[in-house]
N, C-alpha and C positions, 0 to 999 in steps of 0.2 A: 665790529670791524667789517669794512665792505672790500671786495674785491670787483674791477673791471670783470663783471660776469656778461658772454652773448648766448642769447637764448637762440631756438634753432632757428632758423627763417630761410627753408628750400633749401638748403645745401647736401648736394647729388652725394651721394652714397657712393664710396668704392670697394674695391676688395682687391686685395693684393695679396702677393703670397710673402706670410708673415718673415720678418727676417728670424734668420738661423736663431737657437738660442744656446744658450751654452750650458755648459756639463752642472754648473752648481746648478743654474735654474731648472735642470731636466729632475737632478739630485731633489732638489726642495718639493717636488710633488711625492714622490715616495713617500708610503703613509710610515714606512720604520727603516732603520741600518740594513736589516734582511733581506727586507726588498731593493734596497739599493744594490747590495753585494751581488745579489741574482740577475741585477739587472746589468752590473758591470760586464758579468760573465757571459750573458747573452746574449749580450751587442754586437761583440765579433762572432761569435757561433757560426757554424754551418748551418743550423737547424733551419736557417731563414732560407723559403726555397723562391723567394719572390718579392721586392718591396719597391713601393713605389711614391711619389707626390702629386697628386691630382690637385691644380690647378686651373681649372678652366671654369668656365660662367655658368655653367650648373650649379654647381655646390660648390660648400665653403672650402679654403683650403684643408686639404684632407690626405695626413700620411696614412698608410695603407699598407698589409704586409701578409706573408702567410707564414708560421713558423712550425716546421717538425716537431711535436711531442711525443711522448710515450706511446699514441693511439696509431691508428692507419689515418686518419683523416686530420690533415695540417688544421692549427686553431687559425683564423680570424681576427688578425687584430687591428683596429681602424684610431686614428686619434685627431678632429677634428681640431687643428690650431688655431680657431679663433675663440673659442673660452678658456683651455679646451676641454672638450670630451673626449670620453674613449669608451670603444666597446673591444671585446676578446668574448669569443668562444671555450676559452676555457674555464677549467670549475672555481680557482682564486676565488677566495673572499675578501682578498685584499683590491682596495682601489685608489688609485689603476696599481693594476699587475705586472708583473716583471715583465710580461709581454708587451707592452704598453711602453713602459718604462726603456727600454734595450730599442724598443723602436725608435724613439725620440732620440736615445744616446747615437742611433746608427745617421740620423739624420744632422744630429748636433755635429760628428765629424766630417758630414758632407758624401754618405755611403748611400745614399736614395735617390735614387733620379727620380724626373718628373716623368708622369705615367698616366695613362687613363685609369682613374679608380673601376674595378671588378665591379658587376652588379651588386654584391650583397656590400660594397660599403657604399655605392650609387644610395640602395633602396634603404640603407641606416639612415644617412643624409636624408632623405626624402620623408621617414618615419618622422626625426627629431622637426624639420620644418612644419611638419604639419603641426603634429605636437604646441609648438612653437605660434602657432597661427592665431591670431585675433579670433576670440570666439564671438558670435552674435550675443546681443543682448538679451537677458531672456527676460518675460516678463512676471514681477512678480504676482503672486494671485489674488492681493489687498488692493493694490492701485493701478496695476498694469502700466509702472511703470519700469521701465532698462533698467536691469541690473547687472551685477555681478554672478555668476553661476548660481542665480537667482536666489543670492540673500539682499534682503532691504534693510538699509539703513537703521542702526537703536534707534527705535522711536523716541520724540521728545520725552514719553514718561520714563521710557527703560535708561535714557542719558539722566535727567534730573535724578531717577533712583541711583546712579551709579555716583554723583557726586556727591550725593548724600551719604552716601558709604565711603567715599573718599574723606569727606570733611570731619565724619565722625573717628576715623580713625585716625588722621591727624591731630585732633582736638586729643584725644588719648595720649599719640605720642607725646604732645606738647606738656602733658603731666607728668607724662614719665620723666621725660628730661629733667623738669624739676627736681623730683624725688631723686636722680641722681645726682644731681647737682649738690644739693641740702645733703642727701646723705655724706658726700665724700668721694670721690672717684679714686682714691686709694684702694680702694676695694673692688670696685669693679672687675679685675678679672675673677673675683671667687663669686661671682656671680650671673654667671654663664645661663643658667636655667631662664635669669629672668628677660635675662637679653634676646634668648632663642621663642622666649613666648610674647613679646614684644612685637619681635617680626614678624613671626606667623597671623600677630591681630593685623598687623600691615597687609600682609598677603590678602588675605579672608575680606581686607576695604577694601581691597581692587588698588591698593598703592605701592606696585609690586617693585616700584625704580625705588621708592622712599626704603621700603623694607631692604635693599642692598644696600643703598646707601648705610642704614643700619646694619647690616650683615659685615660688612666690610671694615666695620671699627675694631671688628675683634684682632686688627691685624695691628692695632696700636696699643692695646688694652695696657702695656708695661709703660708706657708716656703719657703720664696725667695729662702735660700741656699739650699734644695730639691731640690727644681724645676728646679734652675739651673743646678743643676746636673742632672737630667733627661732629660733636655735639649742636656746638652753634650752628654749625652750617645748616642742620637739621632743623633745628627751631626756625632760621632765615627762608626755608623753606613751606615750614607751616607756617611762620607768617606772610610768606608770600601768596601763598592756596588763598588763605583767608581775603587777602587784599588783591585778588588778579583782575579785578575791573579798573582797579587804579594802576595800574603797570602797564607800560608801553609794551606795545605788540610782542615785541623783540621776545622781552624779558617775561613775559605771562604767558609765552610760548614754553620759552625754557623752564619755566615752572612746572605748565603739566606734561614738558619732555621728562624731569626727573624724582614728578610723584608716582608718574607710571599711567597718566593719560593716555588710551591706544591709542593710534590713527591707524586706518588701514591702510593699507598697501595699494589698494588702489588709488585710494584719495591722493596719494604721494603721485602714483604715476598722472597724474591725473595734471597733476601742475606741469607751470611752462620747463622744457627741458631744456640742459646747460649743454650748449656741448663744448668738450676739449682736449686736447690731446692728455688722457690723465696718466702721471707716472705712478707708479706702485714705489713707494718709498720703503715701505716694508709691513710685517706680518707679523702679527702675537697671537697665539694661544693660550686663554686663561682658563681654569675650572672654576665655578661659581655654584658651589649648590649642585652637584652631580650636573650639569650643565656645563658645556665646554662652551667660551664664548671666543669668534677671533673676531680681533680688528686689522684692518685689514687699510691702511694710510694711503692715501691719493696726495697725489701735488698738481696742478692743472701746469701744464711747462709753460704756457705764454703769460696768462694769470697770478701764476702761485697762489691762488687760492688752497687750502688742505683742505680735503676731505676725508671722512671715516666712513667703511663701509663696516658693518656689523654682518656677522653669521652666528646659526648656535646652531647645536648639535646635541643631543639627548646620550648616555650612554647607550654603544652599540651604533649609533648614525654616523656616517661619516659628515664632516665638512665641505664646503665648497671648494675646489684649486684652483679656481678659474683669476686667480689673482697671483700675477709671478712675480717679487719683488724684483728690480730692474729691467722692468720691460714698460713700456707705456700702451695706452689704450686712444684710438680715437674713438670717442664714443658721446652720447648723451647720458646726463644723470637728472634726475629728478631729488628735489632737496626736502627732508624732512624739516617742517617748522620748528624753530627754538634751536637752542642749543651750541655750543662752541666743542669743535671746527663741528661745519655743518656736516649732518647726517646725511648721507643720500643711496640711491639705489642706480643700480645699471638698469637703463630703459631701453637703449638700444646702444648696438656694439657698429662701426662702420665699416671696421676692416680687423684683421687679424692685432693682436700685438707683437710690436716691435722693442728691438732691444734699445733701451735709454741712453742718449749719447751726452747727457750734461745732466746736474741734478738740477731743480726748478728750485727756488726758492730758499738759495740757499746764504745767508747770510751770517754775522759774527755772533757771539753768544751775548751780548747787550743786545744788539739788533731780536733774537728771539727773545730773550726774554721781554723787551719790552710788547714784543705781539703777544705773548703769552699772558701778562699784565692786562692788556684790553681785553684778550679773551673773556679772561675773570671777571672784568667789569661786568662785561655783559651775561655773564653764568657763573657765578658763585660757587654753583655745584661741579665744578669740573674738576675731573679726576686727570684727565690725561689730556696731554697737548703734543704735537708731531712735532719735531724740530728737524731741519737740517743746518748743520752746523761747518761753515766753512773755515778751511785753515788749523785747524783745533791737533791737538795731539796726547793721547796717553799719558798721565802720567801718575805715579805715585807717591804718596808721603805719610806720615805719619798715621793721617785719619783713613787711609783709603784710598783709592783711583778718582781720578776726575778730565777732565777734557780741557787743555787750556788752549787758549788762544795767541793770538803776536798783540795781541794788546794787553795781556795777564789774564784778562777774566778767567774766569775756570767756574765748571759745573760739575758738582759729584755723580759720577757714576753710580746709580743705585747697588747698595752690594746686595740685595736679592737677585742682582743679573747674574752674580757670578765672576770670576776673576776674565779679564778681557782682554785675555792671551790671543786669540784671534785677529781681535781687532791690532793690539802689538806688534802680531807678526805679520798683520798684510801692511799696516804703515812703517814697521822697521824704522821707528824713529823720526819719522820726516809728518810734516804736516798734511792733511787731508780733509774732504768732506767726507760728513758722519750724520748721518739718520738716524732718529731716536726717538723714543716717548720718553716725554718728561710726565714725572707725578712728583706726589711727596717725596717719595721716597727717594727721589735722583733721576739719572738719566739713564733709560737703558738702551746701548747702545743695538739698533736691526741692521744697520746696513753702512758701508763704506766704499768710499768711491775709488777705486784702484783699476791701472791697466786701461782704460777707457771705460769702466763695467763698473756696476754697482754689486759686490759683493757680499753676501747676506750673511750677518753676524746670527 
């Protein structure tokens, strides 16, 4: 599937001060209920002996504030609105902190004026840009030539050894398969050991996307005709490894996207960048192997192209929240090769985000499903697709919840979402658009467009 994409070509840089956002999106950065509660209660507080909005052509837009604690000395709390960031002086291990949190909420009612930022969030700003700075190339001590924080490129023998390790562990799976096959997949789930030692041979090849991809069956293990099918998709995939000289770009791309071929990160940024005004359609957080992974849905508003932005997090690390469902980005993205909807990374931001005044991309549930049909064409292996869904409405029957539309179609609501009282009560019966991941399993409903605002489910 292609979209009208423009790559950058000079276009001057601005910076504005972000527009207001509102109480759900201030809510949605809170890492739990506690800290939301905390932060309810300290919005209006007296405690705040000072707050302010620095806007001016120094630094980014930057709320700013000082608030009374238990101590003699007010904490410092700063919250840069265009990812954003935040820093506090206080001791919270939570992030951002109620401090942080109650700032935002004081701003979101319009209780901040604009102010010259104090020195010590001046010289925060000043730390994070540097930080932030283009580093000099360094040179490695083989060939002197630029590099990255001066590692050099796998060399052709350390690339040839890694796909030799790839190929022999897929050649492996592809027996396995069999034997499952042959033996019976009625059995399958009382056979959890051999499945767990399977993926680990995957891991140990270096084919750590294949090895989920096998990770992730155990979630069908009770639906022979599933399983089978995730089976094949897995075979379609070692037989693709085996044949990537014969497969057009596209698609031998998306191959070593979903055996677990790495690309670095710089190589990504390294390509020409898109820029767009990109909306946040919404946010999931899944666990994966003690591994928290979010995705994190783009819509470009003039384009509609989707993107997926991916983050992980280890137990104990937090996530990124520089991403607020119903706000948009002007920004540039740089696109990971392979794959459906394209992978990409934030390369540079333009201005602040602003709040979303239309959803991008939003059409009837034939209309997606058949972009989601192409998708497939071109990646076999796709688990999830972005939808936005116009006109659609709740409803229920016999099997479940689903989304239908003025033209009947209808899409089952995944019931691992959960009952979709939410979404119920903000449409109250009348038709709407709705943001969603679609998988096998149904649609799960992230976001709905009420009020002017993109309200996150």
């Amino acid at each position: 599937m292609s979209y009208p994409l423009t790559t950058v070509s000079g276009m001057a840089e601005t910076t504005t001060v972000s527009t207001v956002w509102t109480t759900d999106q201030v809510m949605a950065l809170a890492p739990d209920s506690a800290a939301q509660r905390a932060a309810r209660a300290l919005a209006g507080d007296r405690a705040w002996l000072e707050t302010g909005l620095a806007a001016d052509d120094d630094i980014d837009p930057t709320l700013w504030g000082l608030c009374q604690g238990s101590g003699s000395t007010p904490y410092q709390t700063a919250v840069d609105l265009t990812e954003p960031a935040f820093k506090c002086t206080c001791p919270s291990r939570k992030f951002p902190c109620k401090h942080a949190l109650a700032l935002l909420l004081r701003w979101s009612s319009g209780a901040v004026p604009e102010a010259v930022a104090p020195s010590w969030a001046s010289a925060w700003q000043a730390a994070r840009a540097a930080r932030a700075a283009p580093k000099p190339p360094v040179e490695t001590a083989k060939s002197g030539v630029g590099g990255t924080a001066g590692r050099a490129a796998p060399s052709e023998k350390a690339q040839a050894r890694r796909a030799d390790r790839i190929a022999s562990g897929l050649d492996e799976l592809d027996r396995w398969l069999a034997d499952q096959v042959r033996s019976g997949l009625a059995g399958a789930a009382k056979s959890g050991p051999a499945w767990d030692s399977m993926t680990a041979r995957l891991v140990d090849a270096q084919a750590a996307s294949a090895a989920g991809i096998l990770r992730r069956t155990g979630a069908v293990m009770g639906s022979p005709e599933r399983l089978l099918g995730e089976l094949a998709r897995l075979h379609l995939l070692v037989g693709g490894y085996r044949r990537l000289d014969e497969l057009p770009a596209e698609i031998a791309d998306s191959v070593r996207m979903r055996v677990g071929v790495p690309i670095a990160t710089e190589t990504v940024l390294a390509g020409p960048p898109v820029r767009e005004r990109w909306q946040v359609h919404g946010v999931r957080d899944e666990i994966e192997d003690q591994l928290t992974v979010r995705r994190a849905w783009l819509r470009g508003a003039a384009t509609g192209q989707p993107l997926i932005i991916l983050s992980f997090a280890v137990a104990g690390q937090s996530l990124p929240i520089d991403l607020l469902p119903g706000t948009e980005i002007d920004a540039d993205v740089c696109l990971y090769p392979g794959g459906q909807p394209a992978r990409a990374l934030i390369a540079k931001r333009h201005a602040p985000p602003e709040r979303m005044h239309f959803v991008a991309g939003g059409a009837g549930i034939e209309d997606n499903l058949h972009a989601h049909a192409l998708a497939l064409a071109g990646d076999p292996w796709l688990d999830y697709w972005p939808m936005a869904l116009d006109g659609v409405v709740p409803v229920r029957d016999g099997s479940g919840w689903a989304l239908v539309d003025a033209s009947g179609s209808g899409l089952p609501i995944d019931p691992a979402a959960g009952e979709p009282w939410r979404l119920v009560a903000v449409t109250a019966g009348r038709a709407a658009t709705v943001t969603g991941e679609w998988s096998a399993g149904g649609l799960r409903p992230l976001g709905v467009w009420a009020d002017d605002r993109l309200v996150r489910l």
